[in-house]
PDB file of N, CA, C and O in Angstrom:
ATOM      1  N   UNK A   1      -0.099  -8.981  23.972  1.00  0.00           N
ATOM      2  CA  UNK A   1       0.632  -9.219  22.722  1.00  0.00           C
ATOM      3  C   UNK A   1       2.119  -9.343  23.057  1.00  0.00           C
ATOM      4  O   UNK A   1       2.655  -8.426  23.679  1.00  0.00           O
ATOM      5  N   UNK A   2       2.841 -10.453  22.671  1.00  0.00           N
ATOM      6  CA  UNK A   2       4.083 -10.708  22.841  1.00  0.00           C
ATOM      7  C   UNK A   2       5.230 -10.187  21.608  1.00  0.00           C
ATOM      8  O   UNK A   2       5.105 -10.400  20.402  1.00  0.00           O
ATOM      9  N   UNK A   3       6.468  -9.383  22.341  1.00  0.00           N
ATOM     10  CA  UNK A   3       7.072  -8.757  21.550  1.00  0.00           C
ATOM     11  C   UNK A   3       7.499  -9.292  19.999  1.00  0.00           C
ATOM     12  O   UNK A   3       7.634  -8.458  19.103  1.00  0.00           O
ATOM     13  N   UNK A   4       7.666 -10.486  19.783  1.00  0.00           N
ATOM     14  CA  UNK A   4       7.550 -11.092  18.799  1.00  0.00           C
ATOM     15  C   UNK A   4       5.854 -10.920  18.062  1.00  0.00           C
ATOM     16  O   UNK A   4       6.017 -10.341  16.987  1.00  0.00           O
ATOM     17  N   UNK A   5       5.038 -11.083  18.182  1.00  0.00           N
ATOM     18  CA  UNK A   5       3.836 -10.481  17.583  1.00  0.00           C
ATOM     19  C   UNK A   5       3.844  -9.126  17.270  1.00  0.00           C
ATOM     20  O   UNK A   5       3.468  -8.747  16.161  1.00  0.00           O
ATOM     21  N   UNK A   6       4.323  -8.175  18.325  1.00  0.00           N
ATOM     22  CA  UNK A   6       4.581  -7.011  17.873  1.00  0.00           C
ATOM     23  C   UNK A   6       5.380  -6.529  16.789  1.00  0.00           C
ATOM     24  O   UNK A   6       4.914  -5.683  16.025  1.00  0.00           O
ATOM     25  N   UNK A   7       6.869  -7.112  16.602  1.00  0.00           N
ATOM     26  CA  UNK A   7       7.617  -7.220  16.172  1.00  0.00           C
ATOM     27  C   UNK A   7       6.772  -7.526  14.107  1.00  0.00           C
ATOM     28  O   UNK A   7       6.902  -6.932  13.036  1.00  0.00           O
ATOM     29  N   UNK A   8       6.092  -8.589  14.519  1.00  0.00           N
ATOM     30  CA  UNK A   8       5.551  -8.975  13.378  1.00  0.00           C
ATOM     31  C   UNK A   8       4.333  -7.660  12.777  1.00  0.00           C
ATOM     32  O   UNK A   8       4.134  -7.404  11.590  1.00  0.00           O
ATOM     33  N   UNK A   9       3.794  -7.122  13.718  1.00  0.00           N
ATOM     34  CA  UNK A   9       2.827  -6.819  13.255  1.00  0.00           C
ATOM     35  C   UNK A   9       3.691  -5.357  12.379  1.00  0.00           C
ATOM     36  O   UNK A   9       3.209  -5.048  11.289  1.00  0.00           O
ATOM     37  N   UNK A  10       4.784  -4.623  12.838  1.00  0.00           N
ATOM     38  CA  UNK A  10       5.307  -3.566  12.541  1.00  0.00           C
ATOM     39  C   UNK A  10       5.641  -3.917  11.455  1.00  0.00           C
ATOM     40  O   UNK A  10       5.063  -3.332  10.539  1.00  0.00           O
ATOM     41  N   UNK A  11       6.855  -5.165  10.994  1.00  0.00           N
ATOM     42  CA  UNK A  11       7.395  -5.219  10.328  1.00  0.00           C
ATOM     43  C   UNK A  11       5.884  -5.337   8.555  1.00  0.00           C
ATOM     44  O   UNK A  11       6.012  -4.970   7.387  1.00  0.00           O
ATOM     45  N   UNK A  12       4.729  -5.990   9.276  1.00  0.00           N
ATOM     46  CA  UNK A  12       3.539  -5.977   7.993  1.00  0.00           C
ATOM     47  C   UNK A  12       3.173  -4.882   7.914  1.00  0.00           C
ATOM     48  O   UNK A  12       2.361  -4.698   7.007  1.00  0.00           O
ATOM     49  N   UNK A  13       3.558  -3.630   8.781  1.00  0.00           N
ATOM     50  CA  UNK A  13       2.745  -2.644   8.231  1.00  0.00           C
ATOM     51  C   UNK A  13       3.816  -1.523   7.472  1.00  0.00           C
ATOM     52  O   UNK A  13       3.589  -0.609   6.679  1.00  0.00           O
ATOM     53  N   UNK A  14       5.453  -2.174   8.275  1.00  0.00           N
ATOM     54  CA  UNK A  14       5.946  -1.152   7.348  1.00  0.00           C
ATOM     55  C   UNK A  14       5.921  -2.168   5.609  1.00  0.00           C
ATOM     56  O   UNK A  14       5.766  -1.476   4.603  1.00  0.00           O
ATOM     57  N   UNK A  15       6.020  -3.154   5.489  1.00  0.00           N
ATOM     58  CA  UNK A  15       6.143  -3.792   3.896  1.00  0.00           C
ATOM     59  C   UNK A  15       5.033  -3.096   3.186  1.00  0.00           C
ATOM     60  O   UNK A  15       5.164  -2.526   2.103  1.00  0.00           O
ATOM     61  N   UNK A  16       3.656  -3.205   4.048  1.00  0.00           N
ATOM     62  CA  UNK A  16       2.625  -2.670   3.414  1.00  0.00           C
ATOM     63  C   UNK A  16       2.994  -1.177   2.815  1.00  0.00           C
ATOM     64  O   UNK A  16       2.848  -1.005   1.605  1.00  0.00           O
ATOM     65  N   UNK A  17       3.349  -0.370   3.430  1.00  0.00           N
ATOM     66  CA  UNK A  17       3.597   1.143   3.152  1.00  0.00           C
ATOM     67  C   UNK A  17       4.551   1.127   2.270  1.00  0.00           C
ATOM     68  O   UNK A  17       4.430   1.842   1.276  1.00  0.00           O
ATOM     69  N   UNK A  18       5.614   0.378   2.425  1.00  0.00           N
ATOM     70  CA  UNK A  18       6.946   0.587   1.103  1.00  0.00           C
ATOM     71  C   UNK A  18       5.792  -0.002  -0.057  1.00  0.00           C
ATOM     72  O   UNK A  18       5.453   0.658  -1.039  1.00  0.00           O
ATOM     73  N   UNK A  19       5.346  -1.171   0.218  1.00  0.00           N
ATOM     74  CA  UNK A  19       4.698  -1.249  -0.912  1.00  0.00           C
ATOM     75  C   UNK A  19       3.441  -0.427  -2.002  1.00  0.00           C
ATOM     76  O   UNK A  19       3.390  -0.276  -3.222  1.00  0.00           O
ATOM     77  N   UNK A  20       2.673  -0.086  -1.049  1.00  0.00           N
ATOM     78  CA  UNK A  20       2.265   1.230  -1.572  1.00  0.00           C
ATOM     79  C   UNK A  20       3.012   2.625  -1.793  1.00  0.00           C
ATOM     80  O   UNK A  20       2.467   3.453  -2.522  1.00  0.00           O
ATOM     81  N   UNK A  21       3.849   2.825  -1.384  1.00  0.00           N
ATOM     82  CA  UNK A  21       5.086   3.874  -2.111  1.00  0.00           C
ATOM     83  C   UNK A  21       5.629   3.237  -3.550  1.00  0.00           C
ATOM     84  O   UNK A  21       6.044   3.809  -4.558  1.00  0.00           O
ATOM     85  N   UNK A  22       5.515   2.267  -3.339  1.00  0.00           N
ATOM     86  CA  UNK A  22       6.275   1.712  -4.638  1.00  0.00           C
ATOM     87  C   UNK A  22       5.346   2.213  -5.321  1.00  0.00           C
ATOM     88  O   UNK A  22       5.351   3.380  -5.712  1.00  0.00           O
ATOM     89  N   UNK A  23       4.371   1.317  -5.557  1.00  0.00           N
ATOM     90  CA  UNK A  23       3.360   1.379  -6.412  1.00  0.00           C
ATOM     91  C   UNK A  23       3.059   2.968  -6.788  1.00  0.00           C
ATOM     92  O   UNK A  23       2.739   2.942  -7.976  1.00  0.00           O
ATOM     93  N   UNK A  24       3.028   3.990  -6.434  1.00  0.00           N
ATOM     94  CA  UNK A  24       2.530   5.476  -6.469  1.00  0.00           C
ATOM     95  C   UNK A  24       3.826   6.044  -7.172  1.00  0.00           C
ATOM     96  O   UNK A  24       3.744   7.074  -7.842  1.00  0.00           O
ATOM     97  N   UNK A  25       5.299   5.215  -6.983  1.00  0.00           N
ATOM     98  CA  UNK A  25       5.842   5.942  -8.219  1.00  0.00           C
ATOM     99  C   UNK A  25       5.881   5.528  -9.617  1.00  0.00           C
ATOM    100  O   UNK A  25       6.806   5.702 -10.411  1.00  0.00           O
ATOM    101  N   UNK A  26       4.860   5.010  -9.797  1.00  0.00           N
ATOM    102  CA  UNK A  26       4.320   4.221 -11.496  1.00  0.00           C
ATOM    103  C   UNK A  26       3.614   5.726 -12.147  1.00  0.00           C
ATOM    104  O   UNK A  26       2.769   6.355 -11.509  1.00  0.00           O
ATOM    105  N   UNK A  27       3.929   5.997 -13.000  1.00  0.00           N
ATOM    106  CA  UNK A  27       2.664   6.876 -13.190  1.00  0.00           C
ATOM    107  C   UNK A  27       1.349   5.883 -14.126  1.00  0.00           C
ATOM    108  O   UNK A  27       0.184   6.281 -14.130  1.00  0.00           O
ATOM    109  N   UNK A  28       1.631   5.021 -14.620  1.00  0.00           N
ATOM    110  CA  UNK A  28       0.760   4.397 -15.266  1.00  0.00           C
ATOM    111  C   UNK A  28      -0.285   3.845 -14.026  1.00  0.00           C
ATOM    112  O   UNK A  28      -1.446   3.444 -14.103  1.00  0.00           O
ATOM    113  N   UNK A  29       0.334   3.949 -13.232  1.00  0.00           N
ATOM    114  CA  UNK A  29      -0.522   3.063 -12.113  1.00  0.00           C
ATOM    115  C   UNK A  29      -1.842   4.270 -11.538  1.00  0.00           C
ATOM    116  O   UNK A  29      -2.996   4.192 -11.118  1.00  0.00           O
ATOM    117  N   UNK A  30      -1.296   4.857 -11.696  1.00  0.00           N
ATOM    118  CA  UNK A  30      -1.746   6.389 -10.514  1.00  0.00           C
ATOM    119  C   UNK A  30      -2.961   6.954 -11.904  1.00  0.00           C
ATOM    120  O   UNK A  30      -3.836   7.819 -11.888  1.00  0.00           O
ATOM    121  N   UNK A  31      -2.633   6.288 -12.673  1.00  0.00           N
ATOM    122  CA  UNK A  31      -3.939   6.758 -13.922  1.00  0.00           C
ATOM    123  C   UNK A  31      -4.573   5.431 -14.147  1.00  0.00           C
ATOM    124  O   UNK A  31      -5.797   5.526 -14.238  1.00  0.00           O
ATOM    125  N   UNK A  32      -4.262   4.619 -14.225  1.00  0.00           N
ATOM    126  CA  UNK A  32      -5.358   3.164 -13.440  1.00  0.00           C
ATOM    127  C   UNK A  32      -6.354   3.446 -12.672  1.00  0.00           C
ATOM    128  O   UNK A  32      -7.542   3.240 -12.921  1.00  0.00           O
ATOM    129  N   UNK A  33      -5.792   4.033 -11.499  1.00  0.00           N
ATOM    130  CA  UNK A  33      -6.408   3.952 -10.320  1.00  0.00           C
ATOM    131  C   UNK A  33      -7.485   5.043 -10.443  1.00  0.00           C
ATOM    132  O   UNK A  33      -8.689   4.807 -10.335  1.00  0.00           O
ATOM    133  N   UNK A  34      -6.814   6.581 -10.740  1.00  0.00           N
ATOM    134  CA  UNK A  34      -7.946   6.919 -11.045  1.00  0.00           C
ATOM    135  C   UNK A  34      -8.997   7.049 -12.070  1.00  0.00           C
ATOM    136  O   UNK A  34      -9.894   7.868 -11.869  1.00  0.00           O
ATOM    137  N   UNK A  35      -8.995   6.333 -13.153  1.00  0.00           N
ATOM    138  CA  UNK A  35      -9.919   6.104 -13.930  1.00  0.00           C
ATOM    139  C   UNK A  35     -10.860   4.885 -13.364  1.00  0.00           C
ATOM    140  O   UNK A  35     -12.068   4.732 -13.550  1.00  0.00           O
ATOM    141  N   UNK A  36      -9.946   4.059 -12.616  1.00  0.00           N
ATOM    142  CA  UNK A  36     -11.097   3.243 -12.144  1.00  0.00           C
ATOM    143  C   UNK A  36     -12.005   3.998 -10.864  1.00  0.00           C
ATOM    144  O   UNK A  36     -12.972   3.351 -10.461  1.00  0.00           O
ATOM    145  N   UNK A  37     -11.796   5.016 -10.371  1.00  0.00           N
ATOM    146  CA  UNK A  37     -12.204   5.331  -8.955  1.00  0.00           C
ATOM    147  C   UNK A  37     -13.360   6.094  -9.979  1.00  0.00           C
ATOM    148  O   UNK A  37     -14.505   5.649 -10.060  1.00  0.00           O
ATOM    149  N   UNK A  38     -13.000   7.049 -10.588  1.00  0.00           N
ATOM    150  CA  UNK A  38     -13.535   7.715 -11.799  1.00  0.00           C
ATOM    151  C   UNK A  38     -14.997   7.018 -12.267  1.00  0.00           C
ATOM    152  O   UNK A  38     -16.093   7.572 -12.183  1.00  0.00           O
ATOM    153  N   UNK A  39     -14.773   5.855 -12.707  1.00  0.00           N
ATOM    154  CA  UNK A  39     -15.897   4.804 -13.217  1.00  0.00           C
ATOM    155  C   UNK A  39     -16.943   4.697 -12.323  1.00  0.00           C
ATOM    156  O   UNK A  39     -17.990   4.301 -12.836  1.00  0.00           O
ATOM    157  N   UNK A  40     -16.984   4.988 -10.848  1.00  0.00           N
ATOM    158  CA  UNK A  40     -17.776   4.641 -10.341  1.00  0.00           C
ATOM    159  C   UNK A  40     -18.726   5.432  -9.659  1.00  0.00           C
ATOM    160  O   UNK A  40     -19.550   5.293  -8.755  1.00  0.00           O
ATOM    161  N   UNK A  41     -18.217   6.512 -10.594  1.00  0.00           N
ATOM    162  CA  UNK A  41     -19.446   7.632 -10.156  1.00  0.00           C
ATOM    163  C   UNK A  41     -19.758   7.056 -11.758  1.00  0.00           C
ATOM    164  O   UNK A  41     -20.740   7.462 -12.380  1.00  0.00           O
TER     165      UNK A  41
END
């Protein structure tokens, strides 16, 4: 893997994580989620 691939792959996993931080300070979201997780029992 060439440092530029590397480079890429870090930079998708940190967006991924800010982006799920984002999302978790919603509270509307965080009761979405678990009513849907909820549903499937």
């Amino acid at each position: 893997m060439t440092l530029w691939q590397r480079a890429l792959a870090w930079a998708a996993a940190a967006t991924a994580l800010l982006a799920t931080f984002a999302l978790y300070q919603r509270p509307d979201f965080l009761v979405s989620m678990a009513d849907r997780l909820w549903s499937c029992f």
